[in-house]
C-alpha positions, 0 to 999 in steps of 0.5 A: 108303775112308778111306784115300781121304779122307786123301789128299785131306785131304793133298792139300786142306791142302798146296795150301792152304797152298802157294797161302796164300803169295800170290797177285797180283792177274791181270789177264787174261793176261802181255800183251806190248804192241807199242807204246805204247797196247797195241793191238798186244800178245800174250797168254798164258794156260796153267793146269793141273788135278790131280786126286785121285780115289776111284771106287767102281766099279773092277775088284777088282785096281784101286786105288779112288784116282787121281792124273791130270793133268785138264788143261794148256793154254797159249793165246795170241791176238795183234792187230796192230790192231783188225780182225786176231786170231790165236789158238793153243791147244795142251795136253794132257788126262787124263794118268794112270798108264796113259797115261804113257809112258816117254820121253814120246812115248805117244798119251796124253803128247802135247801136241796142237793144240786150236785155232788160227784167224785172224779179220776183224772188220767193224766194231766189232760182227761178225766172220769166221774160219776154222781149227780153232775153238771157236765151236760151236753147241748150248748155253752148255756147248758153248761153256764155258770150262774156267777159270771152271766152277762145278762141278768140270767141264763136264757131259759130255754137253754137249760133245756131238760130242767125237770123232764130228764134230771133233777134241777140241769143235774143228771146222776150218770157217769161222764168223760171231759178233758182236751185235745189240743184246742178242742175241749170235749164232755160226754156223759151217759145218765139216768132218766128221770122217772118223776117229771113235770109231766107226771099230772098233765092231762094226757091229750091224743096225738101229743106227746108227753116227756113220761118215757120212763114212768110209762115204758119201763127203765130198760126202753127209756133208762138212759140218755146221752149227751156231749158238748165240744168247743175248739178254742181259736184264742185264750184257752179256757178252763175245764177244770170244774163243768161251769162255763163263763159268760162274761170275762170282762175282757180279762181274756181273750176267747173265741170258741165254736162249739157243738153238742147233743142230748138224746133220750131213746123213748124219752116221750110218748104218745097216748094211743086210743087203746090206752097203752104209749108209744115212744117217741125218742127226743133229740136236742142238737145244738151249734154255738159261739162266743167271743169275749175280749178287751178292745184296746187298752182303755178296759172296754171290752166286748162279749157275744155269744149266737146259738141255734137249736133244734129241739125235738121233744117229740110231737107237738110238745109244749110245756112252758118252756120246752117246745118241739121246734127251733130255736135261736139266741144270742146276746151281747154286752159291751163293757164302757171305758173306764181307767178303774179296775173293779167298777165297771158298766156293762150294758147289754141286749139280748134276743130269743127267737123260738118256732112252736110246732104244737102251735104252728108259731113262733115266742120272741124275747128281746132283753135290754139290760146293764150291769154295774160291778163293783169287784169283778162279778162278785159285786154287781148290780143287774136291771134289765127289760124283756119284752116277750110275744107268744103268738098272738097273744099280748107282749108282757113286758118285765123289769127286773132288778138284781143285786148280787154277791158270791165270795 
């Protein structure tokens, strides 16, 4: 355990001082203007996350600390005019000692297609696209940015159909997103995913299994559907690309209520005793709220968000960390006075609480954590604790040191 905390004090001063060396002011990207008014232009983004850990909860011949590569994306979106936006996101996640591969060429080293989509606007306020998108349904945290998170990462469980419905949170359908007023609106209808995590489990009577597709066909279990709408009380947020902010730092202030739905006809099924599925349709509903806003004028700021989901994958689902039942969440990160206008102090806590039908019982997260930004979050430092209890079964606990940087 002391050893662990060397090394991430090792690492805590190194990044520092490294970052301490400037840092110029961003602007939103590297954008390369077409003509003179930039209304034509291509953007570029690329970031990168490394991550130093120490888990309590490893087998005895493992190590109880870890170097990864939490993430490494690129992004790029381009207009040729107002009406016309391309947007490609490629990168690679998690990338650890046991995933490296020696030439590189690995499942787990490769870099893959994230998303990629074409879209129209019509008129100054609505727009339609299609490809492999990211404007999903359910909650602001299905929709979250990993630039701009308060804690340290996005809650797990939030990203709700990761490897079940689509590829990676990204879903290849056609969507609608824009505004009315105050009330922001994104629906989509989508391919479903025919591979899924659940493609080599064991099949046990009685429980239900996300292979819809792979056992019933596309025409019974092709599709799903989902929509997220959020009315904005105060500051009115962006929509322009699908990522939600989760942390402003108090450079606005931003009071949203937001509700939204995933629903997946046929998504699971259960084996019968004949040897033939029956489907089992999967719901996902859940309402939220955030708030972000400066207190005073003394650059401390306040950020909170609260959730409550109910996920219906079918009966007595349990994979990891999808499970039939509820689920409740919320964070909140409290920005410490200071008169510099790029380093700040963010401490912060966070708490999951989720009901396991299959199990008749409940998992708890609870996450303490602080981030130190340098230049906004586009240098920053996150560490953070979690403490989480399935059941009966003993707590494991983890610290987590990130450095980060995007441009």
């Amino acid at each position: 355990m002391k050893k662990a905390f060397v090394l991430l004090g090792v690492l805590f001063c190194t990044f520092q001082y490294s970052y301490s060396q400037g840092s110029p002011d961003y602007s939103g990207g590297f954008k390369i203007k077409f003509n003179e008014d930039g209304s034509k232009y291509l953007r570029l983004i690329t970031w990168a996350q490394t991550w130093a850990q120490y888990n309590d909860a490893v087998a005895e011949n493992e190590s109880n600390t870890s170097l990864s590569v939490r993430r490494a994306r690129v992004l790029a979106f381009s207009q040729i005019n107002k009406d016309f936006l391309i947007l490609t996101h490629f990168g690679l996640n998690s990338l650890t000692a046991d995933t490296q591969s020696p030439t590189g060429k690995g499942d787990g080293s490769q870099i893959f297609l994230h998303g990629t989509w074409g879209q129209y606007s019509i008129g100054s306020k609505h727009a339609i696209g299609g490809g492999l998108h990211y404007w999903n349904g359910i909650s602001r945290l299905n929709n979250q940015s990993t630039l701009n998170m308060l804690t340290l990462d996005n809650n797990r469980q939030s990203w709700a159909t990761i490897g079940l419905s689509d590829q990676f949170a990204r879903h290849i359908g056609v969507y609608a997103k824009g505004s009315f007023g105050k009330l922001q609106y994104r629906v989509a209808i989508n391919e479903s995913a025919t591979t899924t995590l659940d493609k080599d489990r064991e099949i046990i009577l009685g429980n239900s299994y996300y292979l819809g597709r792979q056992e019933l066909g596309s025409k019974d279990s092709g599709k799903n559907f989902s929509g997220y709408f959020d009315f904005n009380f105060l500051d009115q947020e962006s929509n322009f690309l699908p990522y939600k902010v989760g942390s402003y730092l108090g450079t606005k202030k931003v009071f949203n209520i937001g509700a939204g739905f995933f629903y997946h006809p046929n998504g699971s099924v259960i084996a019968n005793t004949d040897g033939t599925f029956t489907g089992q349709n999967v719901s996902i509903l859940a309402i939220d709220a955030f708030y972000d806003a400066p207190l005073g004028n003394n650059g401390s700021a306040l950020t909170a968000y609260a959730s409550f989901q109910n996920n219906n994958y079918g009966q007595n689902y349990n994979l990891g960390a999808y499970s039939t039942g509820t689920m409740f969440y919320s964070h909140v990160g409290y920005v410490i006075p200071n008169n510099n206008k790029k380093v700040k102090f963010q401490p912060y806590l966070s708490f999951n609480n989720i009901s396991i039908d299959a199990i008749d019982d409940n998992s708890n997260r609870l996450g303490l954590g602080a981030n130190a930004f340098f230049n906004g979050h586009n240098s920053k430092l996150s560490l953070e604790y979690t403490n989480t209890k399935v059941g009966n079964a003993s707590a494991t606990n983890l610290v987590t040191l990130q450095a980060m940087i995007y441009l």
